[in-house]
N, C-alpha and C positions, 0 to 999 in steps of 0.2 A: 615487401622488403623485410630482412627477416632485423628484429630487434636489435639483436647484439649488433649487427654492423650502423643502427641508429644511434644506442643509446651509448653516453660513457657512464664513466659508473665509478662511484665510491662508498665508503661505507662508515658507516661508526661503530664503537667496539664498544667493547666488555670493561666494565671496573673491573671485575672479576675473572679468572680465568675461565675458558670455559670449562676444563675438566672440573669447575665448584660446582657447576649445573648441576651434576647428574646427583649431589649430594641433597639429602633432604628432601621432604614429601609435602608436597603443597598441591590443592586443591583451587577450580575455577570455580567463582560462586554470581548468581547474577543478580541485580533487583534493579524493579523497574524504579526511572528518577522522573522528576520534571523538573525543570525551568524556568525559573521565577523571578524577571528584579534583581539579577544578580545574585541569586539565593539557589542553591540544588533542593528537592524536596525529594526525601526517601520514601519509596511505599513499603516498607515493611512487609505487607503480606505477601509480597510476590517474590521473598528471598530465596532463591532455589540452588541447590549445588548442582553445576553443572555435571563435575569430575566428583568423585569417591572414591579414591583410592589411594592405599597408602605409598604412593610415587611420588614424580616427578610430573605434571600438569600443571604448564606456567607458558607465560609469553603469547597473552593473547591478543588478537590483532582481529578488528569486523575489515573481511573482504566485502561484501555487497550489504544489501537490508536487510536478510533472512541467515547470513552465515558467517562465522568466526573461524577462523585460523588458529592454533595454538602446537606449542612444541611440549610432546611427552616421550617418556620415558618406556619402555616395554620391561618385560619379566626379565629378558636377557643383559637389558643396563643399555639400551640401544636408542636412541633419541631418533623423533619421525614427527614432523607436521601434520597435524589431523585438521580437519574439517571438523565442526557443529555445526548444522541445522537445527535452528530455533525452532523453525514449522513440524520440523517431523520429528525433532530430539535425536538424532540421528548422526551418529559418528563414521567419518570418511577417511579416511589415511592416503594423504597425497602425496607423500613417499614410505617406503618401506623398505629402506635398506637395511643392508645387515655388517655392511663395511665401512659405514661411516655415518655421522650422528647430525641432526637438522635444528636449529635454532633460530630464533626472533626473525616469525615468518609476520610478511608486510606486502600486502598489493602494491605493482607495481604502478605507476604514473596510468599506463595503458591499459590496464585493467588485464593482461592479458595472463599474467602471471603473480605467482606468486612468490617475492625471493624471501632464501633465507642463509643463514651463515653454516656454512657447511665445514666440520671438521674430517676432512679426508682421511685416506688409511694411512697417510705416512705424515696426519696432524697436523696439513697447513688447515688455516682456517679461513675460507674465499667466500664471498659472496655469485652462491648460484639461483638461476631462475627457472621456477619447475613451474610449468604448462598449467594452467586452468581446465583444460581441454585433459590433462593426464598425459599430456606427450613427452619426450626425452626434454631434460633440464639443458640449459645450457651455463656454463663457467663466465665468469664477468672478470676482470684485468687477475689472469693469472700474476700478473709480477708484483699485485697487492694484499697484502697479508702479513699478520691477521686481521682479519676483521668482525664487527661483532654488530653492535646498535645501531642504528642507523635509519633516516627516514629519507623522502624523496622530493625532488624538488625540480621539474623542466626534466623530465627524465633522465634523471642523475641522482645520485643516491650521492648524499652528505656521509662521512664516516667515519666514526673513531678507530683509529690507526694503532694496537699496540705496539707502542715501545717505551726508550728511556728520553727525552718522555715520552707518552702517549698523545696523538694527533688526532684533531677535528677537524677535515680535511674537504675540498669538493672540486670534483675535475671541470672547471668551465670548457675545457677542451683538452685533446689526449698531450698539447703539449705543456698544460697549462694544469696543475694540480696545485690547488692554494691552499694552503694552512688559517684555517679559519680561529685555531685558537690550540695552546694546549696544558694539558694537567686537569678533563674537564670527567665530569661524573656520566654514570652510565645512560642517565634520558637526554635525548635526541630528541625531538620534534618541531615539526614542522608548523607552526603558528596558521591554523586555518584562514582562505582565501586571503595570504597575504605571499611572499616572497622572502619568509625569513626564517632562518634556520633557528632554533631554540635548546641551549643547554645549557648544563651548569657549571660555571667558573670554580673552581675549586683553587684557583690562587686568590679570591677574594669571598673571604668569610667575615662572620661576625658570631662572637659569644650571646644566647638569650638564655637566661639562667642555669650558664655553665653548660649548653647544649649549642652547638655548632650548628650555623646556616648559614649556607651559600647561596653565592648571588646567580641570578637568572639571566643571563643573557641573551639575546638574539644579534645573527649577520644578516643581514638582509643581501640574497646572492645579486637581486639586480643593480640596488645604490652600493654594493659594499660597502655599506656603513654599517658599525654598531648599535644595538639598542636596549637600553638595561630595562630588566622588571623585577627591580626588588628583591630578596632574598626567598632562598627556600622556607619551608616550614620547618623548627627547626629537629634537627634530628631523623631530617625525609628527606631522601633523592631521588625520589618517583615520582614527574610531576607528567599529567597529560592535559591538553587543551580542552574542554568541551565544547567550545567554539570559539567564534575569534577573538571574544573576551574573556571568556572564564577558566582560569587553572582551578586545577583538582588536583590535593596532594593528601597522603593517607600514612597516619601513625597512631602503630598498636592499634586499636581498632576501630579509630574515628577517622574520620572525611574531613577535610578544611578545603575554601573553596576562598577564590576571593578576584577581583577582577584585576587583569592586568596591569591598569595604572594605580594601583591602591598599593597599599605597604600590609595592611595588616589580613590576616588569617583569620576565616570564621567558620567557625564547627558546623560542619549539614548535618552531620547524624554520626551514626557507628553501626558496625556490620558485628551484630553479637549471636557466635553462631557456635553451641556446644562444639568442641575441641578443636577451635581454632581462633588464628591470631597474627597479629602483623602482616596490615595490608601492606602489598609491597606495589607489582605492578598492574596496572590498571588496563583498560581499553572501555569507550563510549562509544554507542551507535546512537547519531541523532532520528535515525530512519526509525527503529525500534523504541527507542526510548529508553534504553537499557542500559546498567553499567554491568561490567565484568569488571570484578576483583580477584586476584591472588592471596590467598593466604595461609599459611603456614600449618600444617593437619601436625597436631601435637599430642592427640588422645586415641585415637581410631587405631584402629588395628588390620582393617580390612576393611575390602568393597570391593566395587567393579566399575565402570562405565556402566 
């Protein structure tokens, strides 16, 4: 039975428009961590750039235990989902259009696919799902858009919805589309082996020395009930899981980690890596052991994959 007629589908969006994506040159950088006590430990020696180049490589996401997903940018201004292979260093390109642009690529529940938010030629922005296997993609709720962030949950995709306001949304069924929350920041995630949807409330903040942070929330889809975690770190809206206790959030060029039901933020390290700067979004493979950071290429002049 083929997916689309399984799954339904929704998405979360963009703080951002997407046409800011293509602006600005940012680099994927890896190093290996471990796990410790509630503590992340940095190896330092193993800090390696994945990407080099003075583009657009950002929005990275581990599909299995050996490969990453990520959305770049080509010579022409043209946005495409690539594959990394860790084992062989080895870059794949799992779309390669030339009429429409691929973003915030995320394995799907089934593992069978890979979606990402697709800006079409005539600019809607829909969440479609492109084959594993390299087969034709297919459209998920044409009559929703745009859409942008977004994680997965019982094979259904949670979604920030732009508009006035913007919507965190999740279809329990195609009659049935609930608004999970709205006015909420661009990470989405999915709270590991648990049932709850994770983002940031951006109608509930708090001043920490004149620097803004916001509060963490979780829906949990199957009690629908709410679940608060604290505030972000402040002056960060990139938070991802490392497992089902520890958030990971990253400013200017440090790491803060700290456990879910805890309030305060503790520095793991810093990513200091000549001409660059502000981690922004993240991705963990616990199979690997490895974090992926984003960050901001502000010296460099050139390079290649």
């Amino acid at each position: 039975m083929r997916l689309k007629l399984r799954l339904s589908f929704i998405s979360l969006c963009i703080l951002l428009s997407i046409n800011a994506f293509a602006q600005g040159s940012f680099d994927l950088i890896a190093i290996d961590v471990k796990k410790s006590g509630g503590k992340l430990i940095l190896d330092y020696n193993t800090l390696t750039l994945i990407t080099d180049r003075p583009l657009y490589d950002n929005q990275p996401a581990f599909i299995n235990d050996i490969q990453m997903a990520f959305s770049a940018v080509d010579e022409k201004g043209n946005n495409d989902i690539i594959i990394y292979n860790f084992e062989k260093n080895k870059f794949t390109n799992l779309t390669k259009t030339a009429d429409r642009n691929e973003f915030s690529p995320s394995l799907t529940d089934c593992g069978l696919y890979v979606s990402a938010v697709t800006v079409e030629p005539d600019g809607k922005q829909r969440l479609w799902l492109y084959p594993t296997n390299f087969g034709e993609p297919e459209l998920l709720y044409d009559d929703i858009e745009p859409v942008g962030y977004y994680d997965w949950y019982d094979n259904k995709a949670a979604m920030f919805v732009l508009g006035q306001p913007n919507k965190l949304v999740y279809p329990y069924s195609k009659s049935e589309l609930f608004t999970i929350s709205e006015n909420i920041g661009r990470s989405v995630k999915k709270r590991p082996k648990t049932s709850i949807i994770t983002y940031i409330d951006k109608n509930v903040s708090k001043e920490v020395d004149g620097v803004k942070s916001y509060a963490i929330k979780g829906f949990d889809i199957e009690k629908r009930a709410y679940v608060d975690y604290g505030f972000t770190f402040p002056g960060s809206e990139d938070f991802i899981w490392l497992d089902n206790q520890l958030l990971l959030m990253g400013k200017g060029n440090d790491l803060y980690v700290r456990k879910a039901e805890q309030t305060d933020w503790e520095k793991a390290g810093s990513i200091i890596l000549e001409g660059y700067q502000n981690i922004t979004r993240m991705a963990y493979s616990p199979d690997l052991k490895k974090l992926v950071v984003v960050m901001e290429r502000v010296k460099k002049d050139e390079g290649g994959r």
